[in-house]
Structure formats: C-alpha cells, structure tokens
KOLBARO-677040 format. One record per residue (C-alpha): residue number from 0; x, y negated, z; residue in one letter. Coordinates in steps of 0.02 Angstrom, whole numbers. Layout:
<palos>
PALO; NUM; X; Y; Z; A
...
</palos>
This chain:
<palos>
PALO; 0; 204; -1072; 49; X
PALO; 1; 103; -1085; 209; X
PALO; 2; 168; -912; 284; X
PALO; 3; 157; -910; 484; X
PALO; 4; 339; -933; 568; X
PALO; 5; 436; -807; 652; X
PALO; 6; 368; -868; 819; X
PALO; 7; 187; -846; 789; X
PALO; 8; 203; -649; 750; X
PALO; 9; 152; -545; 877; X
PALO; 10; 256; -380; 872; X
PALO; 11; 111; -294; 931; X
PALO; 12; 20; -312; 776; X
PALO; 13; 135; -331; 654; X
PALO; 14; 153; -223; 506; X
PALO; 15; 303; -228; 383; X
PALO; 16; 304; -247; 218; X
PALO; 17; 387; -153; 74; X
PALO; 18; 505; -308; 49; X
PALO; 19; 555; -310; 227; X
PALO; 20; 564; -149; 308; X
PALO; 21; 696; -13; 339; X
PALO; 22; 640; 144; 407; X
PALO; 23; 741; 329; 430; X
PALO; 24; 684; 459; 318; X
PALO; 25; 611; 547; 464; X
PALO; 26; 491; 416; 479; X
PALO; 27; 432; 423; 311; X
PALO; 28; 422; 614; 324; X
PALO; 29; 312; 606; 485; X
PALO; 30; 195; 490; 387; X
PALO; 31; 157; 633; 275; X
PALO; 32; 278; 546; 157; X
PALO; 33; 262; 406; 39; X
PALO; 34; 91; 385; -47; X
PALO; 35; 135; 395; -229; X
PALO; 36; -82; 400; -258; X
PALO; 37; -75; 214; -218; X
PALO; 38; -15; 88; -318; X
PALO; 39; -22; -54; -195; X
PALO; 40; -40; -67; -19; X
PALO; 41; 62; 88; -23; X
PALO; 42; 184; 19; 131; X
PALO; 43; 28; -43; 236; X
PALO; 44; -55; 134; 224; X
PALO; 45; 119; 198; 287; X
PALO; 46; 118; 69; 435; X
PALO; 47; -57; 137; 477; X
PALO; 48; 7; 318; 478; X
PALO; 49; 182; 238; 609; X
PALO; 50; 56; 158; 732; X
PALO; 51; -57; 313; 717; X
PALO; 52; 96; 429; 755; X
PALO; 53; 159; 303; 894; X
PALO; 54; 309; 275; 801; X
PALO; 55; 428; 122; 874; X
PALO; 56; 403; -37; 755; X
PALO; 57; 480; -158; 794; X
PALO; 58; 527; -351; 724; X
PALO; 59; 684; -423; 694; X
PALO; 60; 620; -617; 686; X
PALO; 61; 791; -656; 616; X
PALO; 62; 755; -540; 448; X
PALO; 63; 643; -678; 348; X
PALO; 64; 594; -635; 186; X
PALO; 65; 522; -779; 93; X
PALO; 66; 374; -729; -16; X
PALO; 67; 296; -835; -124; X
PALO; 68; 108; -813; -236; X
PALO; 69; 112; -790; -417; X
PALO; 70; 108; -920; -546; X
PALO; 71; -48; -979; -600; X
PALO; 72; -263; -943; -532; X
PALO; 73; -255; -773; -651; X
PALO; 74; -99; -698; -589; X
PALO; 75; -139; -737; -401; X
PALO; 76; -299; -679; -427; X
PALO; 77; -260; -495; -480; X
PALO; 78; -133; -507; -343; X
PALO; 79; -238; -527; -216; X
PALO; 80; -378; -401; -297; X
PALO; 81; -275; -257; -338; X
PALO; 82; -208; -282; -134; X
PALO; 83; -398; -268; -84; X
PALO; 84; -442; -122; -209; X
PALO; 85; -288; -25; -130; X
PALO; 86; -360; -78; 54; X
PALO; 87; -531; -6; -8; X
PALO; 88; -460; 166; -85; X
PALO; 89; -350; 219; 57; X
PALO; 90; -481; 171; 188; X
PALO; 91; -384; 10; 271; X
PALO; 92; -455; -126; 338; X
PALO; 93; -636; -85; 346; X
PALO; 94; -667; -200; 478; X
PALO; 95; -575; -367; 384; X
PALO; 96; -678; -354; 212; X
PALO; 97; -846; -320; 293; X
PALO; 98; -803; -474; 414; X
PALO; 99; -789; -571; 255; X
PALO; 100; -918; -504; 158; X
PALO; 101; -1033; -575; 306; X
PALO; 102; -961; -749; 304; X
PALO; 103; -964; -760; 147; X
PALO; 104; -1145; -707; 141; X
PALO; 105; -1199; -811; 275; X
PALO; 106; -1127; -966; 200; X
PALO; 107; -1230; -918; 39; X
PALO; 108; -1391; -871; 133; X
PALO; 109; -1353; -1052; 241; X
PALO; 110; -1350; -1120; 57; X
PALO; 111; -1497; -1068; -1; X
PALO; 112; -1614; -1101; 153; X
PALO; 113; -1585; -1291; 125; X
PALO; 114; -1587; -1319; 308; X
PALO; 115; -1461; -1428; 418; X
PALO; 116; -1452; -1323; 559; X
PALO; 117; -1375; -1167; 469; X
PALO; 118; -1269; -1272; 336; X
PALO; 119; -1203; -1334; 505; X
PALO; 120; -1137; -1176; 571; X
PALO; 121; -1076; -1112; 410; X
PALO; 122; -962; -1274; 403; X
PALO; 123; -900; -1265; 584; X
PALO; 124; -874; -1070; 547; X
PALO; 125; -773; -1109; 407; X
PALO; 126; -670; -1237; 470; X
PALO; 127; -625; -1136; 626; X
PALO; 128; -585; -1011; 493; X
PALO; 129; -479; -1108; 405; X
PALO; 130; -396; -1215; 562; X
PALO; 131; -246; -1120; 597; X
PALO; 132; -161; -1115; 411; X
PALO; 133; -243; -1288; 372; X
PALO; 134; -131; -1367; 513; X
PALO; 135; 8; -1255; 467; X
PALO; 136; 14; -1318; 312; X
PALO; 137; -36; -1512; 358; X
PALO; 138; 110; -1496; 497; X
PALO; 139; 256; -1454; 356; X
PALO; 140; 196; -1582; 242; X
PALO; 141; 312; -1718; 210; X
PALO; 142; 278; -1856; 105; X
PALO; 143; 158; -1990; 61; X
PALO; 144; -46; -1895; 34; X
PALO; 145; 30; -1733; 43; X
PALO; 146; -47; -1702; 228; X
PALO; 147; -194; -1747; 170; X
PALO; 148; -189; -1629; -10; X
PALO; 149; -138; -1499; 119; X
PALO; 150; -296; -1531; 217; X
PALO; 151; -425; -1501; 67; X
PALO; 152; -307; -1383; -32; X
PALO; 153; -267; -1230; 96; X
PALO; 154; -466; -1209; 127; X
PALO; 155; -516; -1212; -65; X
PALO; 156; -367; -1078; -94; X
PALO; 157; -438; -978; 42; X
PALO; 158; -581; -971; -21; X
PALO; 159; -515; -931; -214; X
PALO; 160; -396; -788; -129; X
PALO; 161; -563; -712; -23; X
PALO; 162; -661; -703; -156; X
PALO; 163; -510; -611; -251; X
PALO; 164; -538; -503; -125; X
PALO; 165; -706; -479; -119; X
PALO; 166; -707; -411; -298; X
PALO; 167; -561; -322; -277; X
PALO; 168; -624; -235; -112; X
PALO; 169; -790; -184; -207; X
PALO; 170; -685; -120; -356; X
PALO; 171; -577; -10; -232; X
PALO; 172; -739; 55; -152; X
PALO; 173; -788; 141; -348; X
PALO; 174; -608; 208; -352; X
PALO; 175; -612; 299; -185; X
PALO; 176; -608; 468; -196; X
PALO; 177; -756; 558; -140; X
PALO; 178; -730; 654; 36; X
</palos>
C-alpha cells in the first residue's frame, strides 16, 4: 500500500483514526459524545470536535497500523464513496471535495476546448498532484518493471478513488440534513 511513513506526518495536522486511536472517556464526552448518526467518518467528525475544543492530540509514530484497500474496483469503490458521503453529511472537508470537483472540471473543460495550451496545464496540474505518492510508491518498488507499473498505476488509481469520491461526496450532499 502506498501509505506515507511515520516521518512524513506532521502532528500538527494529523487526525487519528478509529483503528489507531485511544482517547479517555472525557474526551469523547467533551466531543458531545460519539456520533452514532454517522455511519462512517464517525472518528474524523470526532477529531474535528478535539481540535475545535483544543484538546491535546498527539502521535505516537511508533503505533503503525497497517491498513490496506479492499479487494477488488467495486469494493474499493464504495469504500472510498461511503467515506465521502459521511464527509458531505457531517459537514467535513468542504474545502477538499470542492478543490477536486474544480480539477476535475478543469481537466474536462481543458478536454473539451481541444487546445494545447490548457491540456498543458491540466497535465502539469495533475502530475504535481500526483508527484508525491507516485514517487512514494516508485521509491518502495523492488523488482524488475515494477517502478515503472508504480509510475502509471498510483495516478490511474487516484483518479478511480477521486472519482469514488466525487459521487460519493454528491450523494452525502442529498443525505444532509436540512439546517
């Protein structure tokens, strides 16, 4: 899997997941408790609510959980669509998803205007979009053609997981609760 090392998280940012976290029960109680009305994304929303609160998170690089994607384009997709549609009903990551909906739409309106100069940026967007995993993932390669699979393989599975993402940020956005 081409998850980032220990070294490259920044404990400033980071957020916990539910498969590598241990918290007091105060914590959870200052978060307003443990959203049971969200089926995924559940321990991200509680994050949110810790950083919100000013609550101490901290890393323990040591602690690696290894995580791995589903088996198989079908189960990875609804993976990474029911984590979007759980982003898009509690309200997270407004900023991420509209960021992608406008690469995503540039590199379609580059598309369709047939011209050099905007196919041009839309491929140097997306490969400085896709550098850091790509020479993640070309950097643990070992093998004969492997670097170079890695190479064409981590941008074409960004894409696939984005566009899980896409649909499954649109399909949160008809779930949301009305305020």
């Amino acid at each position: 899997m081409n998850l980032p090392s220990p070294e490259e998280l920044d404990e400033a940012t980071f957020m916990p997941s539910a498969r590598s976290v241990a918290f007091r029960r105060s914590a959870i109680e200052a978060a307003g408790g443990y959203p049971e009305w969200l089926d995924i994304g559940e321990d991200m929303y509680v994050n949110h609510r810790w950083r919100e609160l000013g609550l101490d998170l901290r890393l323990a690089r040591g602690a690696v959980v290894h995580w791995r994607l589903r088996r198989g384009l079908r189960a990875t997709w609804r993976q990474y669509h029911r984590y979007a549609r759980g982003d898009a009903i509690a309200g997270m990551y407004p900023q991420r998803h509209a960021l992608r909906f406008a690469v995503y739409g540039g590199l379609a309106a580059s598309l369709l205007l047939r011209r050099r100069l905007p196919a041009i940026v839309a491929l140097l967007a997306g490969a400085a979009y896709a550098r850091r995993p790509t020479v993640r993932a070309v950097s643990r390669a070992r093998g004969p053609g492997t670097r170079a699979a890695a190479a064409v393989a981590v941008p074409a599975i960004m894409a696939f997981l984005d566009l899980a993402k896409m649909s499954g940020y649109v399909a949160g956005l008809l779930r949301r609760p009305r305020e």
